[in-house]
CHARMM-style PDB file with segment names, atoms N, HN, CA, C and O in Angstrom:
ATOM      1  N   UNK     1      20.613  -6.655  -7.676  1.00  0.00      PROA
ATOM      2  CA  UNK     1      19.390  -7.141  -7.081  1.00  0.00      PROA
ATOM      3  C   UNK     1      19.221  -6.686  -5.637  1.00  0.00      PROA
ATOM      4  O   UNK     1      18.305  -7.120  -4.939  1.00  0.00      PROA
ATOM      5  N   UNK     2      20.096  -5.829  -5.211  1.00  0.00      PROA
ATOM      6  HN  UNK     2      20.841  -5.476  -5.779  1.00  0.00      PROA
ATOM      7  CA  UNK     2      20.117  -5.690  -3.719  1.00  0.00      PROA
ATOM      8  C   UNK     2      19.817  -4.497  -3.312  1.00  0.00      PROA
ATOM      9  O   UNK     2      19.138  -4.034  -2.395  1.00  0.00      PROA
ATOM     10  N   UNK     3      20.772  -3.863  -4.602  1.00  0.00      PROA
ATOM     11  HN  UNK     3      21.323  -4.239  -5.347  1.00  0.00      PROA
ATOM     12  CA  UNK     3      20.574  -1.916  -4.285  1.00  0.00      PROA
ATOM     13  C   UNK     3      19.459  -1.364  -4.227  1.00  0.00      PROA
ATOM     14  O   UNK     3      19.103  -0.698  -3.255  1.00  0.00      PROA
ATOM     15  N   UNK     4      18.664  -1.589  -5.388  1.00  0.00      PROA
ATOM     16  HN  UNK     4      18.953  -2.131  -6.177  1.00  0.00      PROA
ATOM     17  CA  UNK     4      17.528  -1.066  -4.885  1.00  0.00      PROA
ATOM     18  C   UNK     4      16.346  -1.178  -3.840  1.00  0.00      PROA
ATOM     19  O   UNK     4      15.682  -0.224  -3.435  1.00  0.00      PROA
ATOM     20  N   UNK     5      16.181  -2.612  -3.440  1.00  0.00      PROA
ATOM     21  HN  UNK     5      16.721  -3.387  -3.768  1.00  0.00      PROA
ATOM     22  CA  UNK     5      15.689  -2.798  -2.199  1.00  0.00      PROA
ATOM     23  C   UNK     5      15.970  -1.887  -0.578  1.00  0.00      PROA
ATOM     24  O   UNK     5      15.335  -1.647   0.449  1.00  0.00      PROA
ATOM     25  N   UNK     6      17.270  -1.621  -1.134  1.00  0.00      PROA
ATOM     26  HN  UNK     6      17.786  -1.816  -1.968  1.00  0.00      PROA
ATOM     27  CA  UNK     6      18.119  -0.865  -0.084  1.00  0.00      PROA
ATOM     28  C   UNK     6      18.060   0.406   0.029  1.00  0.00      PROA
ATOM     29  O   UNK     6      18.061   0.968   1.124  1.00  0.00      PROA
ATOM     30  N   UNK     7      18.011   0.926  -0.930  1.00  0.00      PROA
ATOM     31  HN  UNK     7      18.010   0.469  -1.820  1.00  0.00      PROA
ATOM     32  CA  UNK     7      17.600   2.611  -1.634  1.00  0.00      PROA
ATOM     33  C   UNK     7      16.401   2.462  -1.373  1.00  0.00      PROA
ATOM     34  O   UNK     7      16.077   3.631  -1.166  1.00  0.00      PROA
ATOM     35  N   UNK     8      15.377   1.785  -1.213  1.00  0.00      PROA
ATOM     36  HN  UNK     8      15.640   0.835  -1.381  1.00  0.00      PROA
ATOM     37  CA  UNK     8      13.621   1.741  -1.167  1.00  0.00      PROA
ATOM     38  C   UNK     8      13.768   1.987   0.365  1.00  0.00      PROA
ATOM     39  O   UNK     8      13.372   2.955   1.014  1.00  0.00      PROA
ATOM     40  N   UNK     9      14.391   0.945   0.759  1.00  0.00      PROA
ATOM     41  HN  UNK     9      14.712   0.158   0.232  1.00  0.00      PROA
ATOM     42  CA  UNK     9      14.296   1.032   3.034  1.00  0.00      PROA
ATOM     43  C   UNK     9      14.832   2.388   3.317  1.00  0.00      PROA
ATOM     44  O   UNK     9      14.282   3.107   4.150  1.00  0.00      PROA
ATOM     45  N   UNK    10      16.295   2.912   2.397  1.00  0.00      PROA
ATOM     46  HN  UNK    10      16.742   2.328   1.720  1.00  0.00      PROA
ATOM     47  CA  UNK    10      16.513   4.150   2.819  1.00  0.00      PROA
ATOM     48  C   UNK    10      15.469   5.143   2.955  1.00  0.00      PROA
ATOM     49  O   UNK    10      15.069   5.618   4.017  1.00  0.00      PROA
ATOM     50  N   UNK    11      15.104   5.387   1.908  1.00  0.00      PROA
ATOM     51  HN  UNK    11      15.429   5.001   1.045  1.00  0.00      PROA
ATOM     52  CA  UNK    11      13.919   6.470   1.189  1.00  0.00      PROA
ATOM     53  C   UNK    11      12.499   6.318   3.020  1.00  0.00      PROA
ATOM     54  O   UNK    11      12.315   7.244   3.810  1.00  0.00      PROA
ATOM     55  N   UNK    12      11.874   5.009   3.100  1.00  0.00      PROA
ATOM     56  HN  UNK    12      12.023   4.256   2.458  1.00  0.00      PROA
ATOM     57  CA  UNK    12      11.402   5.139   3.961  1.00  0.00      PROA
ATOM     58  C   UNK    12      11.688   5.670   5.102  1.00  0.00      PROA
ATOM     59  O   UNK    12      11.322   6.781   5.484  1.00  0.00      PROA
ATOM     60  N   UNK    13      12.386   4.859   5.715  1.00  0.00      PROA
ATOM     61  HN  UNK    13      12.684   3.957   5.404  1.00  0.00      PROA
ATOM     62  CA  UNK    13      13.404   5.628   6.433  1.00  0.00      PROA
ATOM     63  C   UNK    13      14.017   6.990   6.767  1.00  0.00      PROA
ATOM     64  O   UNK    13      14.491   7.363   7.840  1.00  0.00      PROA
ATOM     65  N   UNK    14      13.930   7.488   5.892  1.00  0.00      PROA
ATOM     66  HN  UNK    14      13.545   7.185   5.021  1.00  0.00      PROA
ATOM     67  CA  UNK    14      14.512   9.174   5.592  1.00  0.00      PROA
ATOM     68  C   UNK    14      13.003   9.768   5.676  1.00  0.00      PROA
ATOM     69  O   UNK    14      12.895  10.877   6.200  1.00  0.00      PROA
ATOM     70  N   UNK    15      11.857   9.139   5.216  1.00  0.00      PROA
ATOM     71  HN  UNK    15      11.945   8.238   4.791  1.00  0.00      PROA
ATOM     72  CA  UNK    15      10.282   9.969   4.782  1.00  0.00      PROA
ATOM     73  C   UNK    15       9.863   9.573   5.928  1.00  0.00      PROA
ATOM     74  O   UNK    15       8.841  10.195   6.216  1.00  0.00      PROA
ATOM     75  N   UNK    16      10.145   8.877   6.678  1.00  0.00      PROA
ATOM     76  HN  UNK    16      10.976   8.371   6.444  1.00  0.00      PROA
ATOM     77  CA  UNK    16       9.354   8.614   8.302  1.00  0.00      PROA
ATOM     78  C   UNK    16       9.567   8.623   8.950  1.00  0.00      PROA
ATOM     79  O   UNK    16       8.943   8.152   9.902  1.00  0.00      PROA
ATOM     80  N   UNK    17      11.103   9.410   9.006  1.00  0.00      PROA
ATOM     81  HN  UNK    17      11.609   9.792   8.234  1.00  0.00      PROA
ATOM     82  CA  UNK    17      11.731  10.098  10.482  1.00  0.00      PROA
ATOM     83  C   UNK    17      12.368  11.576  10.150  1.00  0.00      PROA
ATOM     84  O   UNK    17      12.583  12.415  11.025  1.00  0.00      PROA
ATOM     85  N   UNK    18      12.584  11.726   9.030  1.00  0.00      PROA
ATOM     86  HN  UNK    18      12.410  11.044   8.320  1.00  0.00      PROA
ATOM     87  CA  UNK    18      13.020  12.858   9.060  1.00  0.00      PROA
ATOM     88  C   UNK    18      12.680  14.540   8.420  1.00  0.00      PROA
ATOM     89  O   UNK    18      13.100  15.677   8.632  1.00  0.00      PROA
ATOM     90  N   UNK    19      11.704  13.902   7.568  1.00  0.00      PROA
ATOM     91  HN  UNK    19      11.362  12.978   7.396  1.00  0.00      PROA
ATOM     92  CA  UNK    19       9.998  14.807   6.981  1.00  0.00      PROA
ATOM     93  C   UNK    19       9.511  14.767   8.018  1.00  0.00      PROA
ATOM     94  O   UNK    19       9.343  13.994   8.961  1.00  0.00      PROA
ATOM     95  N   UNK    20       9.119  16.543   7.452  1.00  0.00      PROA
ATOM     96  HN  UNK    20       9.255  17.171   6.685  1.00  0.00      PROA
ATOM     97  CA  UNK    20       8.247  17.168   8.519  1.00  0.00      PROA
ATOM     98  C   UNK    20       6.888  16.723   7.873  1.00  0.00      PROA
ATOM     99  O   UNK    20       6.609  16.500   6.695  1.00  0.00      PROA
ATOM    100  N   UNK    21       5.920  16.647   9.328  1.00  0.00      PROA
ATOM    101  HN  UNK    21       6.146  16.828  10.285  1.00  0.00      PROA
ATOM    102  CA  UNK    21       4.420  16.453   8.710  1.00  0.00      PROA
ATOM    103  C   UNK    21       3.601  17.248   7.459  1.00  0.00      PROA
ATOM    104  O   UNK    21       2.871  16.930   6.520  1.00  0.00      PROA
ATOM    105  N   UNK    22       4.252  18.639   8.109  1.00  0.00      PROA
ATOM    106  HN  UNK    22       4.845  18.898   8.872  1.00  0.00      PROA
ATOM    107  CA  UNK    22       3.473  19.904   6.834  1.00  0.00      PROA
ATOM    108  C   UNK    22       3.980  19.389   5.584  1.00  0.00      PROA
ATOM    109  O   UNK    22       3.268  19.675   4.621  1.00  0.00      PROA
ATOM    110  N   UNK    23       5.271  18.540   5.267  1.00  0.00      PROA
ATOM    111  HN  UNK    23       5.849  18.308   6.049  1.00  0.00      PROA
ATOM    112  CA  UNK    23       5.615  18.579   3.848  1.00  0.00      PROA
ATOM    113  C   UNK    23       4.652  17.023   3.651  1.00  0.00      PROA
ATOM    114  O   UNK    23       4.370  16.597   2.531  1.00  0.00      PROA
ATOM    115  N   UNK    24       4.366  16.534   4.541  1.00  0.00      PROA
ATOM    116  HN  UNK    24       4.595  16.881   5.450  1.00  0.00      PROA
ATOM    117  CA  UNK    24       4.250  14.454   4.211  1.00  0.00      PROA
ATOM    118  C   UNK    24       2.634  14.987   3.670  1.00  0.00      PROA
ATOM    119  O   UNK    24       2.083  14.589   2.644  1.00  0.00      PROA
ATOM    120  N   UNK    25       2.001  16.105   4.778  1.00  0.00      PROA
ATOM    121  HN  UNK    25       2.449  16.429   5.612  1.00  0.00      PROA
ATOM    122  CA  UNK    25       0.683  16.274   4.425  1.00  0.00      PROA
ATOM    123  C   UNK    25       0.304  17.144   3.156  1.00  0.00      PROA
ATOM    124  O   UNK    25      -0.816  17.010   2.663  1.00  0.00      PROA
ATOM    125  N   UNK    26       1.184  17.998   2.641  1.00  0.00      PROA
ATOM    126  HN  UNK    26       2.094  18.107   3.041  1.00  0.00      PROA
ATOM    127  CA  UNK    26       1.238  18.763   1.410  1.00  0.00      PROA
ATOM    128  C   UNK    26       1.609  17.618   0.390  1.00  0.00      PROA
ATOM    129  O   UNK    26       1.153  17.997  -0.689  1.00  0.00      PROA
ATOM    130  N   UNK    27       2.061  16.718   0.270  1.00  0.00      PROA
ATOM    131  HN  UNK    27       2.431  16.410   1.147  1.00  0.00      PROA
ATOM    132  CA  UNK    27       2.154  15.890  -0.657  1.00  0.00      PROA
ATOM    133  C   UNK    27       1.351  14.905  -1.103  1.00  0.00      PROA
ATOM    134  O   UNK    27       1.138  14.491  -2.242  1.00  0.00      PROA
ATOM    135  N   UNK    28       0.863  14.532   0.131  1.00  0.00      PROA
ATOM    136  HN  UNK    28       1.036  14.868   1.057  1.00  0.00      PROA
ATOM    137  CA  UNK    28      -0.581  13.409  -0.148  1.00  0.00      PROA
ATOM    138  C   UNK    28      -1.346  14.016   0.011  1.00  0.00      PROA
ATOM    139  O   UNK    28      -1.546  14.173  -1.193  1.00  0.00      PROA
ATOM    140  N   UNK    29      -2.300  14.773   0.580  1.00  0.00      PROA
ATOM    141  HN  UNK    29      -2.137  14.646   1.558  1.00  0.00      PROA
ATOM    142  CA  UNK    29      -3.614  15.384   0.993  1.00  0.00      PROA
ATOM    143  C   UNK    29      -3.592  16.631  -0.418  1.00  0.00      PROA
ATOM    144  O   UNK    29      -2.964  17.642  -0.732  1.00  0.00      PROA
ATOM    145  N   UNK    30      -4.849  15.668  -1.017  1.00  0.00      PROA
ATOM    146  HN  UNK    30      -5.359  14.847  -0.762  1.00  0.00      PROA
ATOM    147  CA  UNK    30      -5.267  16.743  -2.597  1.00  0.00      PROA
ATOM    148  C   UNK    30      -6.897  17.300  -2.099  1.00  0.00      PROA
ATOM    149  O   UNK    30      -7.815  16.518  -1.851  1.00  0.00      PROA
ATOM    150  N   UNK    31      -7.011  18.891  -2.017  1.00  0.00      PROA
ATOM    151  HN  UNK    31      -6.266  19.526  -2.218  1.00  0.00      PROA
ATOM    152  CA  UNK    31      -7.808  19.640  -1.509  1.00  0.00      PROA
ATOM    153  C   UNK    31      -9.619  19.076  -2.277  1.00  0.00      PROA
ATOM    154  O   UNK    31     -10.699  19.121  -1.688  1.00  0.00      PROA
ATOM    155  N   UNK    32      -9.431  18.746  -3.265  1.00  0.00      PROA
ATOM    156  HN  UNK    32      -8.554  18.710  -3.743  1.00  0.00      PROA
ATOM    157  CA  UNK    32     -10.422  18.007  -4.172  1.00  0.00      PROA
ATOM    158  C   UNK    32     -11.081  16.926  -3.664  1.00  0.00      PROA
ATOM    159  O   UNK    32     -12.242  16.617  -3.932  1.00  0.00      PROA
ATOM    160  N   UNK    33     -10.022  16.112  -2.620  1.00  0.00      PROA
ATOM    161  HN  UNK    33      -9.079  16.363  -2.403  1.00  0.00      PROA
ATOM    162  CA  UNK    33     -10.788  14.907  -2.340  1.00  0.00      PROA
ATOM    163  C   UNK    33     -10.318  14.582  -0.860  1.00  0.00      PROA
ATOM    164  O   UNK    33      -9.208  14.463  -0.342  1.00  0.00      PROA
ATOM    165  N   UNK    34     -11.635  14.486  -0.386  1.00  0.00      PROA
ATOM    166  HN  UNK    34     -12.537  14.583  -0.807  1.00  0.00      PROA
ATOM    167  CA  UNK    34     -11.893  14.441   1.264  1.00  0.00      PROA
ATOM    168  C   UNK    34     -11.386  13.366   1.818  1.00  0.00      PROA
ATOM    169  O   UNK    34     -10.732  13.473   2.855  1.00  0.00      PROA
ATOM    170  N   UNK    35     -11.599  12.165   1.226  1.00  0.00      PROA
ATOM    171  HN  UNK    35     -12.130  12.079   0.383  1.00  0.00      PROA
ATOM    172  CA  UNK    35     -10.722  10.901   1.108  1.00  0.00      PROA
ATOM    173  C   UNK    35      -9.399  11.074   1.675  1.00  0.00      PROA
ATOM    174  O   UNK    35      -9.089  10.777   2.829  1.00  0.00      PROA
ATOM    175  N   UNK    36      -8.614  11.589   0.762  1.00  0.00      PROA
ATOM    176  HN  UNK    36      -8.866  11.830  -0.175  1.00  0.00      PROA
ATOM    177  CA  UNK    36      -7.306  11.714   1.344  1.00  0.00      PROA
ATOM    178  C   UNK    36      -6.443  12.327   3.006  1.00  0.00      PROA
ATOM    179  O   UNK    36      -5.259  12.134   3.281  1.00  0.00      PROA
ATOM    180  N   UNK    37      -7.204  12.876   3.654  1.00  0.00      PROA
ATOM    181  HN  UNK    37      -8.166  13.033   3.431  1.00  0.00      PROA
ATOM    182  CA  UNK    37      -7.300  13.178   4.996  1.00  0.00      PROA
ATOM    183  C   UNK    37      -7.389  12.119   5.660  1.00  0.00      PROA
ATOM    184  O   UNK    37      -6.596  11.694   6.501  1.00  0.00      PROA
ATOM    185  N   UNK    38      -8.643  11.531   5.193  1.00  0.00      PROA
ATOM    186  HN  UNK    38      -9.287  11.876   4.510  1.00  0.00      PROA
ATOM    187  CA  UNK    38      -8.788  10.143   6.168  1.00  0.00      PROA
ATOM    188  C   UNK    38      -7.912   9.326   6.152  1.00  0.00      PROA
ATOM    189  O   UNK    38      -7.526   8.722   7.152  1.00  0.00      PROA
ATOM    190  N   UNK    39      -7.479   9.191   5.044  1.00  0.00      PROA
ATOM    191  HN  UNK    39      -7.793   9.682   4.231  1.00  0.00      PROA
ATOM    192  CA  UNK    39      -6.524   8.048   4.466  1.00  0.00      PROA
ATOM    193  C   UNK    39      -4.806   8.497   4.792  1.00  0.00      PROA
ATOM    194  O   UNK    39      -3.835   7.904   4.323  1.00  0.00      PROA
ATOM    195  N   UNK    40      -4.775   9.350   5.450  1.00  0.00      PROA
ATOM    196  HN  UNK    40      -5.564   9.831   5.831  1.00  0.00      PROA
ATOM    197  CA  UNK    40      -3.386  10.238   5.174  1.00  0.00      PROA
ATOM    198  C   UNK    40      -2.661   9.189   6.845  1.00  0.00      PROA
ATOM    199  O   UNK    40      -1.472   8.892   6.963  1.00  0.00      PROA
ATOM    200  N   UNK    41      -3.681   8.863   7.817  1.00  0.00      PROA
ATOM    201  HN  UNK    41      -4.647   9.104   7.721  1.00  0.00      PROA
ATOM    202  CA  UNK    41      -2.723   8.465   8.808  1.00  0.00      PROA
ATOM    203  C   UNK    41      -2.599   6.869   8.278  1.00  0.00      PROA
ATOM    204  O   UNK    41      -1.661   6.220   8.742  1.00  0.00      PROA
ATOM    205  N   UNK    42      -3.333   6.340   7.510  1.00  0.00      PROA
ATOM    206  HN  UNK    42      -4.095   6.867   7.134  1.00  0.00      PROA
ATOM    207  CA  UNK    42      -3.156   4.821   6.819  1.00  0.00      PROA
ATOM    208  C   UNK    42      -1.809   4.399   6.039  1.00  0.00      PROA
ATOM    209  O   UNK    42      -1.319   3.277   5.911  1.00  0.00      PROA
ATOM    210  N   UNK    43      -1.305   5.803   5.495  1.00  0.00      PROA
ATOM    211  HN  UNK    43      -1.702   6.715   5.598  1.00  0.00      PROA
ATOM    212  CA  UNK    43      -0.204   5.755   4.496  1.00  0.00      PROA
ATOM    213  C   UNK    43       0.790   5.887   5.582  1.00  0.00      PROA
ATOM    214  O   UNK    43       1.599   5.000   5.855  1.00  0.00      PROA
ATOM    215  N   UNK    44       0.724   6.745   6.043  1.00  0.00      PROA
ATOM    216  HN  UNK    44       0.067   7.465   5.821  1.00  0.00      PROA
ATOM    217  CA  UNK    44       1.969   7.025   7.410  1.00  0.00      PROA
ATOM    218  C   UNK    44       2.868   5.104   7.845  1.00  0.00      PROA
ATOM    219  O   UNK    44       3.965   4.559   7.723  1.00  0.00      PROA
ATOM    220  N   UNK    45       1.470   4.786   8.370  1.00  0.00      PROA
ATOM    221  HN  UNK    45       0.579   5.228   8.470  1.00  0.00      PROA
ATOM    222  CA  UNK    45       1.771   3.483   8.888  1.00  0.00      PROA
ATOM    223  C   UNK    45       2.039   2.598   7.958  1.00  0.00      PROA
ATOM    224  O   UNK    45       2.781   1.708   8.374  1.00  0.00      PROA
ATOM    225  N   UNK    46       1.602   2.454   6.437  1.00  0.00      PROA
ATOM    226  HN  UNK    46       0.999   3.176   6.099  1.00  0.00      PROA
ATOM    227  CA  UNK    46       1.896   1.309   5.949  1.00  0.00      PROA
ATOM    228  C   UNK    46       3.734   2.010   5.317  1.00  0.00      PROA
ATOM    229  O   UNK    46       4.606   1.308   4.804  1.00  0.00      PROA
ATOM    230  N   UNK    47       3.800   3.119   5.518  1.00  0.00      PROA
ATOM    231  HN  UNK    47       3.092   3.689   5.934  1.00  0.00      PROA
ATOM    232  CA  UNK    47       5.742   3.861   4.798  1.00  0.00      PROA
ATOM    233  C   UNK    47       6.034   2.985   6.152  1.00  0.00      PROA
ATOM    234  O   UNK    47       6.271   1.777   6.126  1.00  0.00      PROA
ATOM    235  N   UNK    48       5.993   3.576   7.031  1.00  0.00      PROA
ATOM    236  HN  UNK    48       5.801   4.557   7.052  1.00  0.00      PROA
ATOM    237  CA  UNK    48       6.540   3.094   8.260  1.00  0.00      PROA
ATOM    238  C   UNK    48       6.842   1.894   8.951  1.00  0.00      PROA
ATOM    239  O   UNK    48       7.721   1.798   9.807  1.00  0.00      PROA
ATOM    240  N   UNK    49       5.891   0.726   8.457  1.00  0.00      PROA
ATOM    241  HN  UNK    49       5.177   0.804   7.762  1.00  0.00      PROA
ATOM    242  CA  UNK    49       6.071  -0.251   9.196  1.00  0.00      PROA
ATOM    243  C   UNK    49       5.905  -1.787   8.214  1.00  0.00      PROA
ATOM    244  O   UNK    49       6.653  -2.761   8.294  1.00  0.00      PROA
ATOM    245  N   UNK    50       4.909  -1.658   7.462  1.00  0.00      PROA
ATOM    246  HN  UNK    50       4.302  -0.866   7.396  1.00  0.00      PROA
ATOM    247  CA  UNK    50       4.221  -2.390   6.088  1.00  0.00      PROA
ATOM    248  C   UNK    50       5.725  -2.640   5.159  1.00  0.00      PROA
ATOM    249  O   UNK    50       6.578  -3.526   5.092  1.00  0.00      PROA
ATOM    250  N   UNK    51       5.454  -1.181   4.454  1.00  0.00      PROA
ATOM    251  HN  UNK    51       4.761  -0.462   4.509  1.00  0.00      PROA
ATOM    252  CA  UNK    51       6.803  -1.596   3.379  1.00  0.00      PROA
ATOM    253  C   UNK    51       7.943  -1.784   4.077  1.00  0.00      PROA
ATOM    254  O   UNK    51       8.218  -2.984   4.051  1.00  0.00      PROA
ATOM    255  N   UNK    52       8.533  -1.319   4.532  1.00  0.00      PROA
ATOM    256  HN  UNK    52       8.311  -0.344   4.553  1.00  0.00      PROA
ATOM    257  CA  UNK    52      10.358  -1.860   5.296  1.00  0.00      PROA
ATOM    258  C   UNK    52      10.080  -3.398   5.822  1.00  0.00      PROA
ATOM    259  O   UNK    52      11.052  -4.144   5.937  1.00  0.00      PROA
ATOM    260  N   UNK    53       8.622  -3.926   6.172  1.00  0.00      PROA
ATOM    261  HN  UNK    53       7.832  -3.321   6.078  1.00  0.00      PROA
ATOM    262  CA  UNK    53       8.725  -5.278   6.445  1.00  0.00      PROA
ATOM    263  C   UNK    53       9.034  -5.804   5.233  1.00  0.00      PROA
ATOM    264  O   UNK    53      10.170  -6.130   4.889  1.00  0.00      PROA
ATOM    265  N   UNK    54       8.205  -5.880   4.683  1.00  0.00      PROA
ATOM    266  HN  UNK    54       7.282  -5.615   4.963  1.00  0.00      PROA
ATOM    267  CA  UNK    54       7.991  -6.638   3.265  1.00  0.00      PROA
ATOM    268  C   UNK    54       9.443  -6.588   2.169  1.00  0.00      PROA
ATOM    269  O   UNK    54       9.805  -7.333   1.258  1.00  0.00      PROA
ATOM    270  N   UNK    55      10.040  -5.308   2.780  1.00  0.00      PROA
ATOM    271  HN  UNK    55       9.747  -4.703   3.520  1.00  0.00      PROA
ATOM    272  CA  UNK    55      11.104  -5.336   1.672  1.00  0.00      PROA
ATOM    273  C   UNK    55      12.650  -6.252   2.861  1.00  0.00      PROA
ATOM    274  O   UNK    55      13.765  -6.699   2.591  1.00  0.00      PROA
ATOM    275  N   UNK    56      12.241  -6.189   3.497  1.00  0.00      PROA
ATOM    276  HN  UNK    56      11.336  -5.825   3.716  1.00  0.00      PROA
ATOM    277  CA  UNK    56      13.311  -6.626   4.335  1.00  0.00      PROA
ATOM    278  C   UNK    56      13.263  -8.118   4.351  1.00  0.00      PROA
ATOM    279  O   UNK    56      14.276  -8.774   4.109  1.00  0.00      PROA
ATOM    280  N   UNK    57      11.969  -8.742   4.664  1.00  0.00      PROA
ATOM    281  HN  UNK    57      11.146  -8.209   4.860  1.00  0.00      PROA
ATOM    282  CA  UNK    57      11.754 -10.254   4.372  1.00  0.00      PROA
ATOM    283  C   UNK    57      12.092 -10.302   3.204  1.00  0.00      PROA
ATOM    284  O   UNK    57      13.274 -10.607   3.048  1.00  0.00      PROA
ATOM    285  N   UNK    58      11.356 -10.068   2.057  1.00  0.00      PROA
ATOM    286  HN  UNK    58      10.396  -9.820   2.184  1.00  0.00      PROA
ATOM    287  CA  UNK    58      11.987 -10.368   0.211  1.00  0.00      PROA
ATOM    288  C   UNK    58      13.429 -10.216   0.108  1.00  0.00      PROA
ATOM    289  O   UNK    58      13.907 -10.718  -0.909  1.00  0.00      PROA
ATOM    290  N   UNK    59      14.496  -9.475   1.147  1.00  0.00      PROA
ATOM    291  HN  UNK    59      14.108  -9.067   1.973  1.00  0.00      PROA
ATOM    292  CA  UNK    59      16.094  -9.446   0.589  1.00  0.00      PROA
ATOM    293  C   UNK    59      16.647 -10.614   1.923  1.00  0.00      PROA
ATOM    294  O   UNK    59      17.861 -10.726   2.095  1.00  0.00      PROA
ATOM    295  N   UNK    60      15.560 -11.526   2.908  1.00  0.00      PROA
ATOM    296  HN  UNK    60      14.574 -11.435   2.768  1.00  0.00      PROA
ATOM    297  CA  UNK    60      15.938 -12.284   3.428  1.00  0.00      PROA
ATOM    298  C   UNK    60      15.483 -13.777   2.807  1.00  0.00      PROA
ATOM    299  O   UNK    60      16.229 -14.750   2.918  1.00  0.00      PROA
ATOM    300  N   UNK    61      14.676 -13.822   2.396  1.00  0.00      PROA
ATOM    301  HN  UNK    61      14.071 -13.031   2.306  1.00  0.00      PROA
ATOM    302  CA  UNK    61      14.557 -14.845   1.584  1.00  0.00      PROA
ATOM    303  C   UNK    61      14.968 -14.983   0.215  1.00  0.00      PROA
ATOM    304  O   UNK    61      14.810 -16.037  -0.402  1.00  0.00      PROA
ATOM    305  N   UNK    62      15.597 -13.746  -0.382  1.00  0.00      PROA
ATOM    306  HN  UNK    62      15.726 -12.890   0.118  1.00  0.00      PROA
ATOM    307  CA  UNK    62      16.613 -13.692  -1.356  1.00  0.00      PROA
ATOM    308  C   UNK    62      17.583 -14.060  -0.708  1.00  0.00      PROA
ATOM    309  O   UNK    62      18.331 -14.189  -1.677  1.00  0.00      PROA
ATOM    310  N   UNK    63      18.195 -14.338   0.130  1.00  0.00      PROA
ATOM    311  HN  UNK    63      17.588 -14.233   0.918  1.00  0.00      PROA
ATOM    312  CA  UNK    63      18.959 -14.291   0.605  1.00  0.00      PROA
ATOM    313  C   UNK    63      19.294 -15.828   0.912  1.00  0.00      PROA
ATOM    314  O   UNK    63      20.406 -16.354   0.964  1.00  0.00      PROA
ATOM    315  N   UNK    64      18.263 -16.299   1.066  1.00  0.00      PROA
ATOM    316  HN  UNK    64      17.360 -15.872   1.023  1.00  0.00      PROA
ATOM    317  CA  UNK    64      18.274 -17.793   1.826  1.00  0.00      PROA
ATOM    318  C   UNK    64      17.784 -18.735   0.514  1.00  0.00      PROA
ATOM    319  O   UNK    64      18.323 -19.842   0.488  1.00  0.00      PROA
ATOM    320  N   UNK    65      16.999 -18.498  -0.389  1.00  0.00      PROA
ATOM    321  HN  UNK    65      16.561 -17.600  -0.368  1.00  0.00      PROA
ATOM    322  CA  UNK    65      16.900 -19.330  -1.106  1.00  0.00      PROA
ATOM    323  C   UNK    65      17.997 -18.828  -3.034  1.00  0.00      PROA
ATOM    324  O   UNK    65      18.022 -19.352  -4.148  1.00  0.00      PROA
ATOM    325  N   UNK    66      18.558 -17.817  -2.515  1.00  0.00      PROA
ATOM    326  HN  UNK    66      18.537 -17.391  -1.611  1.00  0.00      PROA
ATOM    327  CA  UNK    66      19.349 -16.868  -3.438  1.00  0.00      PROA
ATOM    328  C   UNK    66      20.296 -17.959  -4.508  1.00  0.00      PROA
ATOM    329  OT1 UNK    66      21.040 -17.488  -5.368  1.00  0.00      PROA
TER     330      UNK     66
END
């Protein structure tokens, strides 16, 4: 119940400090839809700051009510 929460923070972690932009933007930004540009600095911030919260509270209140 733990590992993967942990493997999820890694993964962020590794995709939001140590990916280069050209690869973060070749992966999300699909040439078809204009959308995704706009939306490309929204994702940045929710890898970055959003999910590692959320997964970090859920393995602390696993933790406390565990």
């Amino acid at each position: 119940n733990i590992i993967l929460p942990l493997i999820a923070l890694g993964l962020c972690y590794i995709f939001s400090h140590y990916l280069k932009d050209e690869v973060k933007k070749s992966e999300f930004i699909n040439d078809e839809s204009p959308t995704t540009l706009k939306l490309f600095s929204h994702w940045i911030f929710i890898i970055k700051w959003i999910v590692p919260t959320t997964i970090i509270t859920a393995l602390l209140l696993a933790a406390i009510w565990g």
